[in-house]
C-alpha positions as CSV (number, residue, x, y, z in Angstrom):
1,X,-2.8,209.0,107.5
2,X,-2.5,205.2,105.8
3,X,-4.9,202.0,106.5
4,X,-3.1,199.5,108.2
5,X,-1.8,196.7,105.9
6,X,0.8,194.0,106.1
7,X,4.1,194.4,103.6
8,X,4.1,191.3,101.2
9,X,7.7,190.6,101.8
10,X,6.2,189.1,105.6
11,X,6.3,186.2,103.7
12,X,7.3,187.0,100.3
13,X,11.3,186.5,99.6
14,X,12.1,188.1,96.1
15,X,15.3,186.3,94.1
16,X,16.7,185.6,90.5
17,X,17.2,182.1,91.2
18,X,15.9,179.2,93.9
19,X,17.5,178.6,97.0
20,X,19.0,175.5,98.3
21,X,16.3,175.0,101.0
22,X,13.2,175.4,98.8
23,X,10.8,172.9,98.4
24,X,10.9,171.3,94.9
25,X,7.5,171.8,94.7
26,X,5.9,175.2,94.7
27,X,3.2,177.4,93.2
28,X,2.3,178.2,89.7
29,X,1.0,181.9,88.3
30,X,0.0,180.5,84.8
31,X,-1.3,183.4,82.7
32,X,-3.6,183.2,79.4
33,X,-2.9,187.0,78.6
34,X,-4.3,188.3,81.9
35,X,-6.4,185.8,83.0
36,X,-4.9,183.3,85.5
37,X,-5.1,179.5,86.1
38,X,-6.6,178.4,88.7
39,X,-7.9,175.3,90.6
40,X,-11.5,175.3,90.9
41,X,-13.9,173.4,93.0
42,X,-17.5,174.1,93.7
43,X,-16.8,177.8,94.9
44,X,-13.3,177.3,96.0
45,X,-10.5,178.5,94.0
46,X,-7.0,177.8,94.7
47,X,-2.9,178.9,92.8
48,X,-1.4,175.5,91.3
49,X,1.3,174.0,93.5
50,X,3.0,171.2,91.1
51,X,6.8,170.5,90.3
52,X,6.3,171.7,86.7
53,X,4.0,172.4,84.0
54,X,4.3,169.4,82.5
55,X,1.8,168.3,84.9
56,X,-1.3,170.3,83.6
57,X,0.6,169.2,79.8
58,X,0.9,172.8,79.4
59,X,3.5,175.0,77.3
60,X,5.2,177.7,78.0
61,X,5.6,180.6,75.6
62,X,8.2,182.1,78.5
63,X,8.7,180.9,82.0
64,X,10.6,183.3,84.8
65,X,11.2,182.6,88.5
66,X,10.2,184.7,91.0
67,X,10.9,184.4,94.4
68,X,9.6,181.9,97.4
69,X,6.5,182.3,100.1
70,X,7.7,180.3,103.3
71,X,10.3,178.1,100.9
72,X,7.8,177.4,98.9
73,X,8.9,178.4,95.7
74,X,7.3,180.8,93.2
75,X,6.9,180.6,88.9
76,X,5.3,182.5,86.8
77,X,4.2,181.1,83.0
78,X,2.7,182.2,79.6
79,X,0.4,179.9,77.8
80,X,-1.2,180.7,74.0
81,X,-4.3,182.6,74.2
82,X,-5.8,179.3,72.4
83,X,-5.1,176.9,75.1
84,X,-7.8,175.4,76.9
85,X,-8.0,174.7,80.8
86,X,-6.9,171.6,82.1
87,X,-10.3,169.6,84.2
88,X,-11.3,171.2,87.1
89,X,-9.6,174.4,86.5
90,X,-10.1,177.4,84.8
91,X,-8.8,181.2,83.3
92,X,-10.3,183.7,85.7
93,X,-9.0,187.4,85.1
94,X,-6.7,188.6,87.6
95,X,-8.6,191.4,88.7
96,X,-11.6,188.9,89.8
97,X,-9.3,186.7,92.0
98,X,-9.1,189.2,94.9
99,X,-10.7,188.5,97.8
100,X,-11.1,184.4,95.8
101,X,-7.2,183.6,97.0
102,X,-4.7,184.4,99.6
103,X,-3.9,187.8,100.0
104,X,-0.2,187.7,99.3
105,X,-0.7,184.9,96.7
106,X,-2.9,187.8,94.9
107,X,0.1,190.1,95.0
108,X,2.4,187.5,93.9
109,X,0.6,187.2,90.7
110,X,0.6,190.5,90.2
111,X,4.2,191.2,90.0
112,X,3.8,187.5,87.8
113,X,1.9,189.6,85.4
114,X,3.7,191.9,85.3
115,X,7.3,190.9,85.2
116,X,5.6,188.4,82.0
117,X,4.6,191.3,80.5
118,X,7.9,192.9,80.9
119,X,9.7,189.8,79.3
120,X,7.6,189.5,76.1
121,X,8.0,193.6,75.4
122,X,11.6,193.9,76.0
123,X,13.1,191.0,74.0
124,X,15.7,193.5,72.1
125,X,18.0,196.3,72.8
126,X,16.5,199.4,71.9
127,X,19.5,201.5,71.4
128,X,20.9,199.1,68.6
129,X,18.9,196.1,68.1
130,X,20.7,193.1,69.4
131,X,19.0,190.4,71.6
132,X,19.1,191.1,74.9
133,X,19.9,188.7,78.1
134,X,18.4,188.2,81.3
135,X,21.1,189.6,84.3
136,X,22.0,187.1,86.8
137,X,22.3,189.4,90.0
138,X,19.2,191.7,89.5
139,X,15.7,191.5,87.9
140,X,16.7,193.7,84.3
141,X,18.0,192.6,81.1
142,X,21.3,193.8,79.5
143,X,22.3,194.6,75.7
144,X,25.0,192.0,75.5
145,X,26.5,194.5,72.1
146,X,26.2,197.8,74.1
147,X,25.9,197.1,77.6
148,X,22.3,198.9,78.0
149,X,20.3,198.1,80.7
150,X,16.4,197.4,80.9
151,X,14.2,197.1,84.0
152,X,10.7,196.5,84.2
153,X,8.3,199.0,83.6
154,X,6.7,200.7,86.5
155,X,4.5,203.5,85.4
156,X,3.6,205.7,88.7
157,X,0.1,207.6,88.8
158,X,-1.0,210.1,91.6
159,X,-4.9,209.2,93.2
160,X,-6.3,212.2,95.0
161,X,-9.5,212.6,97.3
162,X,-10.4,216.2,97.6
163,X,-12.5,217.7,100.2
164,X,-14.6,220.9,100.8
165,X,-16.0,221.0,104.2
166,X,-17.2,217.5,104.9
167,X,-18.4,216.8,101.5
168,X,-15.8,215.0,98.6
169,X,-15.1,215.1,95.4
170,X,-16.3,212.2,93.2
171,X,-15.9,212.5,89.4
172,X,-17.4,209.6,86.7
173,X,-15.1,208.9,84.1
174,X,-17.1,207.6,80.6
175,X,-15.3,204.1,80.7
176,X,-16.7,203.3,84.3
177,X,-19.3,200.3,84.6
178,X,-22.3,200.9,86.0
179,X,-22.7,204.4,86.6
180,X,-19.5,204.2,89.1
181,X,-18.4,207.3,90.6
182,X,-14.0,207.7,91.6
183,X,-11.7,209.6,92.6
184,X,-9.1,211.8,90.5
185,X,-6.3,210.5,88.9
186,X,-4.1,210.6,86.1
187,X,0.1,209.5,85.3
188,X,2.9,211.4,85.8
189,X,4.7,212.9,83.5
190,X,8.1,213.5,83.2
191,X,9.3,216.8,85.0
192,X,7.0,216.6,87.7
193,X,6.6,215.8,91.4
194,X,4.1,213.5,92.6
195,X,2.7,216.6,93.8
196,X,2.7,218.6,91.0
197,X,0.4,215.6,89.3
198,X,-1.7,216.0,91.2
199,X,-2.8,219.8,90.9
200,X,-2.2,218.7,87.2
201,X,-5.2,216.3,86.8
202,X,-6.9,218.3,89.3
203,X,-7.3,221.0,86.8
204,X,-6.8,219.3,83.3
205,X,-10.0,217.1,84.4
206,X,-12.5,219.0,86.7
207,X,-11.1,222.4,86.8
208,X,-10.5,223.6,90.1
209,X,-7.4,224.2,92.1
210,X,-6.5,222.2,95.4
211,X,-4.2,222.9,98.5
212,X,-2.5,221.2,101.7
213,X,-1.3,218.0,99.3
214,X,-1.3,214.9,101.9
215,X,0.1,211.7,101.2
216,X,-2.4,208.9,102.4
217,X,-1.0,205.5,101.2
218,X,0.4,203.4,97.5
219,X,-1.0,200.5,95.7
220,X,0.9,198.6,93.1
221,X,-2.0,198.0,90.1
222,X,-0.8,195.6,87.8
223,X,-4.1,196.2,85.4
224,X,-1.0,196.4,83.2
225,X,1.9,198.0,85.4
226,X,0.7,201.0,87.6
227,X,2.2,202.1,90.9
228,X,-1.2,204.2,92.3
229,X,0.2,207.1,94.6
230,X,-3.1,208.1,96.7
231,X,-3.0,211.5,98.0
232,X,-6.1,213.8,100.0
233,X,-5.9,217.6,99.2
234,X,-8.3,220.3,100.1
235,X,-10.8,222.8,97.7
236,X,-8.9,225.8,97.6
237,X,-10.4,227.8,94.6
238,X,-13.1,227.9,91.3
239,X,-15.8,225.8,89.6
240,X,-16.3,222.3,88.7
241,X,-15.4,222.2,84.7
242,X,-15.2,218.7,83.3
243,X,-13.0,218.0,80.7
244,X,-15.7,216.3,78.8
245,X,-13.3,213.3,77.5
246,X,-11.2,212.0,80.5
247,X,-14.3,212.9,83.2
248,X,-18.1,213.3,81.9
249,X,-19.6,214.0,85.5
250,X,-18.0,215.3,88.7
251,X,-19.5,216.7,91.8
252,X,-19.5,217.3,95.4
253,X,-21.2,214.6,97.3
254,X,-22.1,214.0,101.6
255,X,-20.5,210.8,102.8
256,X,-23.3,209.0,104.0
257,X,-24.9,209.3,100.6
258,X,-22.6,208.3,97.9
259,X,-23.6,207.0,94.6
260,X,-21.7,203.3,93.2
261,X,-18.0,203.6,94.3
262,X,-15.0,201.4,93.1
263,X,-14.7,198.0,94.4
264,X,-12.9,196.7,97.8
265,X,-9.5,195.7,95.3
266,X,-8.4,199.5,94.6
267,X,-7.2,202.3,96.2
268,X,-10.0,204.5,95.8
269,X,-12.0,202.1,97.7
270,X,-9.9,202.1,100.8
271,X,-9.4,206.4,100.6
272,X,-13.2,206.8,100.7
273,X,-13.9,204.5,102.8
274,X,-11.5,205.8,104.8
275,X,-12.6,209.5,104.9
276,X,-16.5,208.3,105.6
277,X,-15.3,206.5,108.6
278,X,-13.8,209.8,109.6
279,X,-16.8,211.8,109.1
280,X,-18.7,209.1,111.7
């Protein structure tokens, strides 16, 4: 039960350091807090591929490497918050470049994002305060005083789709734009099974109970460092409650007449699209 999609390691190679065969020159995920650089002409928007940054006269706050696409290798940067775009190119949030770039380039720059994130937030041991260091064999950060390891941050949150008959379950949380309607979901916390989570939210945010717990498919969401865990379950018992501050509106809807849905870049997206092809 998954939507077909290609692993980004087809042409993705993940490493701590450059190979011998890479190209000197390679591409460039320059973030301005989450917003991107980008090469920009008319509607075309395109990664930078330069030998450094000291083309675009740009400086880095921090800098990591990050791996190669087709020995092409791969950077990641952060710039101040007050620096300006160099001509013909321009910021654009992450989340707005899907679909604008190549597909694996996207997810690229989301680990980028993510492993800068990681860097800036994890600059000191947190067991006794001394500087830490980058390790040289895997992507983590040792306490050079007493040996504690750090790795980034992954935080892992369960998606569900639940059905009663051949209606599903859409719920609006108060932060959506535009009177958008998703699915249920929530982190996990610590103690639980994926699983578990999910009858968790289930009943923290709408109230009812759910059975026969399905895996459907995962999504890393670097909006700032999710891993999205989709799941379909079934209506098993009681009545649509909403908790009022996580969900404001929830309800059963046919579908071949949904309201606003997320967009094409989540998961959400592809699990109800999904299930209303199945209903066809």
């Amino acid at each position: 039960m998954s939507f077909v999609k290609q692993s980004i390691y087809t042409r993705y190679i993940p490493a701590m350091k450059p190979a011998e065969q890479e190209n000197e020159t390679g591409y460039w995920f320059i973030f301005r807090g989450n917003e991107m650089l980008v090469h920009q002409q008319n509607e075309q928007l395109a990664v930078p591929v330069a030998k450094g940054l000291e083309q675009y006269k740009l400086e880095p706050l921090r800098s990591l490497y990050l791996g190669s696409i087709e020995q092409a290798s791969c950077y990641t940067a952060e710039v101040s918050k007050d620096i300006q775009a160099p001509e013909a190119m321009a910021f654009i949030p992450l989340f707005g470049l899907f679909e604008q770039i190549d597909q694996d380039l996207f997810h690229v720059a989301g680990r980028a994002v993510q492993m800068l994130g990681w860097d800036a937030t994890h600059q000191f041991c947190g067991r006794c305060g001394t500087a830490l260091e980058h390790a040289e064999h895997e992507r983590s950060k040792v306490c050079p005083n007493c040996g504690l390891s750090q790795y980034p941050r992954i935080s892992p949150a369960v998606i569900t789709l639940i059905t009663k008959g051949d209606k599903l379950l859409l719920a609006r949380a108060g932060h959506f734009p535009g009177n958008m309607y998703g699915l249920i979901a929530g982190f996990v916390e610590a103690g639980e099974t994926l699983e578990d989570c999910v009858q968790r939210e289930t009943m923290e945010e709408i109230g009812i109970k759910v059975k026969n717990i399905r895996y459907f498919d995962s999504q890393p969401w670097p909006f700032p460092h999710s891993l999205m865990v989709g799941y379909i379950a079934e209506y098993d018992s009681g009545e649509i409650q909403v908790d009022g501050e996580e969900i404001v509106h929830a309800d059963w809807f046919d579908p071949h007449d949904l309201p606003n849905i997320p967009p094409l870049i989540s998961i959400a997206r592809k699990m109800i699209d999904w299930y209303v092809e199945q209903q066809k």
